[in-house]
C-alpha positions in Angstrom: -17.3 1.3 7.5 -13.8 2.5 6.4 -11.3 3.0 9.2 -9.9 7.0 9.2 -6.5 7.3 8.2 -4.7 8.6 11.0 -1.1 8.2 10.6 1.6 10.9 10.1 3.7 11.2 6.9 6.9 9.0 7.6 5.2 6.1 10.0 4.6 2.6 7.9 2.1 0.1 8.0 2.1 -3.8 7.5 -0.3 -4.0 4.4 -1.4 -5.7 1.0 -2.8 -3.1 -2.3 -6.6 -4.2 -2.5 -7.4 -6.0 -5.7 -9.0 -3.4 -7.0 -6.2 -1.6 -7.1 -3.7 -4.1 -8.6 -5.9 -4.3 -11.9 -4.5 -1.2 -13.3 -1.2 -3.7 -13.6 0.1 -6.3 -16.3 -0.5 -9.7 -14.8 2.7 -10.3 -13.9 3.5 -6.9 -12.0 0.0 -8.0 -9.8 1.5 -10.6 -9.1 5.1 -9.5 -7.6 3.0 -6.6 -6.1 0.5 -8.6 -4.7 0.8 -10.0 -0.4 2.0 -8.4 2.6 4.3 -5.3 2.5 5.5 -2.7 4.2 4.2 1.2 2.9 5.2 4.3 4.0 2.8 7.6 4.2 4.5 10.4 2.5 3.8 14.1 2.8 0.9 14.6 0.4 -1.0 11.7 2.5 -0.7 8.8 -0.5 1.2 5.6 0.9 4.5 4.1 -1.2 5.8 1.1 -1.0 8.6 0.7 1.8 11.8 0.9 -0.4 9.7 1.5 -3.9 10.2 -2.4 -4.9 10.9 -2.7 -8.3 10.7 1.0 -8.6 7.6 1.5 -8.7 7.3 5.4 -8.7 3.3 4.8 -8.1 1.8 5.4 -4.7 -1.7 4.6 -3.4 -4.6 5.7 -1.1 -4.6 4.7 2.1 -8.3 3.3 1.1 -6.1 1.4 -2.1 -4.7 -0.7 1.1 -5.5 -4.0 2.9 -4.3 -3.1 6.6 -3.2 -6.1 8.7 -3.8 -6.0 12.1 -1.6 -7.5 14.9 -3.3 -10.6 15.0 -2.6 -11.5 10.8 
C-alpha cells in the first residue's frame, strides 16, 4: 500500500528516485542521481531535487521516490 503524500509545497524529505524512475537516464546520470538525497515539494505537488544537482530541471512524483524513514 502506497503511503499518501501529505506534505506542503516548500517542506523536504530524505529520499532516493525509485529505479524505475532513473531508467529514463543515460547510465551515467543514474548513477550520480542514484542514493540518498534531499527533495523539495514544489507548488504543483512534483518533488525537485534539494538545490537541482547538476541542474537537473526534471522533477518527480512523490510515488517516483524511495522515502527514508528515521531509522535508515
Amino acid at each position: 500500500m502506497a503511503v499518501p503524500d501529505t506534505f506542503i509545497a516548500g517542506e523536504q524529505i530524505a529520499a532516493s528516485i525509485q529505479p524505475s524512475a532513473l531508467t529514463q537516464y543515460e547510465p551515467v546520470l543514474r548513477r550520480l542521481l542514484s542514493g540518498q538525497q534531499l527533495f523539495v515539494k514544489q507548488a504543483d505537488g512534483r518533488w525537485r531535487p534539494r538545490g537541482c544537482a547538476l541542474g537537473l530541471a526534471q522533477c518527480f512524483a512523490y510515488e517516483d521516490l524511495k522515502v527514508s524513514s528515521a531509522g535508515d
